[in-house]
N, C-alpha and C positions, 0 to 999 in steps of 0.2 A: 129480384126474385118475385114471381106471384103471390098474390096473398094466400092459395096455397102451398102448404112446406110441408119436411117431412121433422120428424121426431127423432132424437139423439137415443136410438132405443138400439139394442144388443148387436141388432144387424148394422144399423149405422154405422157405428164407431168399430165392428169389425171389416167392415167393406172399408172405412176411413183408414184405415193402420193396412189393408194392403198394399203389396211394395208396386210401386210406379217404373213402368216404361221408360228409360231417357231417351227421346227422339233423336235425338242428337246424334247417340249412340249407335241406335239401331237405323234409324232409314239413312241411313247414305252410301254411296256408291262405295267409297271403301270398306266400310261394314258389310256389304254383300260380297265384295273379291275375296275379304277374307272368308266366308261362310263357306262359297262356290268352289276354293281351292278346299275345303273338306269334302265334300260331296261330289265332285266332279270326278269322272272317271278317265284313267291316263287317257288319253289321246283326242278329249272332248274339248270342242274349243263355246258350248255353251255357257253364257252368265249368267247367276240368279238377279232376279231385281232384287231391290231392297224391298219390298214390301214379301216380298217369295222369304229372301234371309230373314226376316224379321220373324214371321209367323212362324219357321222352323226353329227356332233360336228362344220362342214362346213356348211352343211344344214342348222341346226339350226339357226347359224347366221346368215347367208345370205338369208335366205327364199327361199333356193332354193340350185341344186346343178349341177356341170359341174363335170363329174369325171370319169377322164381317167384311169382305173383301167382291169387290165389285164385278161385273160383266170385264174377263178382257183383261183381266190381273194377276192372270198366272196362278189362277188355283191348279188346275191339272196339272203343274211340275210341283207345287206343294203335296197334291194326293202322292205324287208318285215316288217322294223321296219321304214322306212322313215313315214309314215302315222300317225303312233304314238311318232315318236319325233314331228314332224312338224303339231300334234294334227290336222288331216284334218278329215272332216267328209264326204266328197264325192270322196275316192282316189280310183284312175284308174291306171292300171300297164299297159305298153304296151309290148307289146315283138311278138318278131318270132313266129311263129304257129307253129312250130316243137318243140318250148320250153315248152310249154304252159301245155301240159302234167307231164311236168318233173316238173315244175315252181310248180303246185299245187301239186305233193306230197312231194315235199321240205318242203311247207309251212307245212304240216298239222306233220313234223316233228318238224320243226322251233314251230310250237305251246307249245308244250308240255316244252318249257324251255323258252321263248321271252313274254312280251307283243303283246298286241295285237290290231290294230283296223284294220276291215275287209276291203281288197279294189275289185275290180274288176279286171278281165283280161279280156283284148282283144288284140287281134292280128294284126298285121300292116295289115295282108292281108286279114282282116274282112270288118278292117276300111278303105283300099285301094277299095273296090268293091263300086258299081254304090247303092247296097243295105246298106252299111254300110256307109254310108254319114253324117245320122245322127243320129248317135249313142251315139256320144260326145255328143249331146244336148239332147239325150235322160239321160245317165248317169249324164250329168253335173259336172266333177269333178270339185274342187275344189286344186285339187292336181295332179299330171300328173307325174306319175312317167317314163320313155321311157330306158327301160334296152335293149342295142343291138343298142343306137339310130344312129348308121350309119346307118338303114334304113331311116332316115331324114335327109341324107347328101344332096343327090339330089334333082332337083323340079320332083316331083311325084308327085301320086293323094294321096297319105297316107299325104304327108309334108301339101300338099295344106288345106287338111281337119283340120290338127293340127292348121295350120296358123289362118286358119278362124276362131276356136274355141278360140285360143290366144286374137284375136283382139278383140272379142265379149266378155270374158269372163274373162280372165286374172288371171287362176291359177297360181299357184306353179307350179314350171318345176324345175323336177331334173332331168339329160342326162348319162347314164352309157353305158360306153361304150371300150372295149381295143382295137379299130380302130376308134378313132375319124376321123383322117383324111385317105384318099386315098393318098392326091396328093399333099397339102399345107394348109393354115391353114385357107387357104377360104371355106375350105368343114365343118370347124365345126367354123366357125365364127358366125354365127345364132343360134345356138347352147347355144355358151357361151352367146347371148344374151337372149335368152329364159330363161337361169336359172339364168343368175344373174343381168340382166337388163340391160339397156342402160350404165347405170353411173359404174355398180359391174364388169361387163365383162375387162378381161385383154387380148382381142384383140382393132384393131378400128373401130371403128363406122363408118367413113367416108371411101367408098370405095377407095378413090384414095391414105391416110395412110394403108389402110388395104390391096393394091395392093403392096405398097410400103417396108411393112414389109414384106411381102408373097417372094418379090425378092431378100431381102438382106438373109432371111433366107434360101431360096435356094441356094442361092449363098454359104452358110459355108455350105450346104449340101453336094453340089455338089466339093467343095475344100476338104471336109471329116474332117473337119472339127469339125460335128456333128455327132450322132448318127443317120443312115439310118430308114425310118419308118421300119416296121414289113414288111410289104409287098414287100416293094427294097429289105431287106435284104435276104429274102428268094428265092424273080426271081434271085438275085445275087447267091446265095446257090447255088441254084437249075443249072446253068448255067454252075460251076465250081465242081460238087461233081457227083458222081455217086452213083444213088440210084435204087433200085426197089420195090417192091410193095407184098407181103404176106398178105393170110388171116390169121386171129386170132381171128374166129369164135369160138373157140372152147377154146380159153383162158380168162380166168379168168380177171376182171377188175373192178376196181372202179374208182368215183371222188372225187378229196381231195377238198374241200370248204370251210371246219371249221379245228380248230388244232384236233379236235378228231376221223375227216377221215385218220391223218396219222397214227394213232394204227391199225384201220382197213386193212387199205392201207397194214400194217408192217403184219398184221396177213395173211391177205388172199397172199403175197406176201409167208410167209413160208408154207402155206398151199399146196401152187400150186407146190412147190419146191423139 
């Protein structure tokens, strides 16, 4: 441990007494068959990953979800089956406006093997404008699903509107995201509070412990200690490597999301060849 630490103070030893993950349990292949045989619709011959099972199976118990899950990890079959684990009857998907496109013809893929109950999309930067204010209270979810939600890291007008809607309403919030934090673990502190509540969240509640861990664990950052976020690691890359930049207009590509884009992936890969 760095010489600095945090204090055995109210938030401590509550976050210390929350119940733990079994890995064991949850990430492995037959903990997913058995998940995907609930979720799967008759004639679908799609598999969840385990990291997909896992985060639904977190949901579920916690009414809610915080899940730092990577580029390429199958969160858009998590958005799309969150609504029907978590039985909502008013769910709202939020996401990038540049995704939004992509997002619904996923789903209308994702149909044809998944249950299903239908949610909305809207876009951070529908709900960000002076006209999309109130749109949340138009739709009314019930369930809030936020894929991409480092657009809710900072105070903006898109957080500000979420905020309002929280306080007045008090959905389901699940946070997907594989850049939760920028900078420390105070950009996605609010976060873990939105999806797992004051007493479920495994940061602290009280700024001056949630200041206080924020230091010690920069502090093993910065002694290397820890693994670099995504973002150091790369201005690091980027500082030390010599790169440049090609188009690849004119080559071939796909995205792997589920395990049956890497046959695709394998195919069009000898195709191009």
């Amino acid at each position: 441990m760095s010489e600095l630490s945090v204090t055995a103070s109210q938030d401590f030893r509550r976050i210390v007494a929350l119940p733990r993950r079994d890995p064991a349990e949850l990430f492995t292949p037959a903990f997913a068959a058995q998940v995907t045989k609930c979720v799967r619709s008759p004639g679908g011959t799609m598999d969840l990953l385990p990291v997909q099972a896992a985060a639904l199976v977190d949901a579920a118990r916690c009414r809610g979800l915080f899940a730092p899950i990577g580029v390429g990890e199958g969160k858009t079959l998590i958005c799309f089956l969150l609504p029907y684990v978590l039985e909502a009857k008013r769910p709202v998907l939020l996401l990038p406006g540049g995704l939004v496109k992509k997002t619904e013809r996923e789903f209308r893929e994702l149909r044809l093997h998944f249950r299903e109950i239908p949610l909305s999309i809207l876009s951070y930067e529908k709900l960000g404008r002076a006209t999309g204010a109130h749109l949340l209270h138009e739709f009314k979810p019930d369930l809030l699903i936020d894929d991409e939600c480092q657009a809710l890291r900072n105070d903006c007008s898109v957080r500000r509107v979420v905020e309002a809607y929280r306080e007045q309403h008090h959905p389901i919030y699940c946070n997907l995201s594989g850049s939760m934090t920028a900078q420390s673990i105070v950009d996605c502190a609010h976060l873990a509070v939105w999806s797992l509540g004051e007493l479920g969240t495994f940061l602290p509640n009280d700024p001056v412990d949630l200041d206080m861990w924020r230091r010690a664990l920069d502090a093993e950052v910065e002694a290397g200690r820890l693994d670099q976020e995504y973002e150091a690691a790369m201005n690091s890359a980027f500082a030390e490597t010599e790169f440049g930049f090609e188009r690849v207009d004119d080559f071939a590509w796909t995205e792997i999301d589920f395990q049956e884009d890497v046959a695709k992936a394998e195919a069009l890969a000898a195709s191009s060849s």
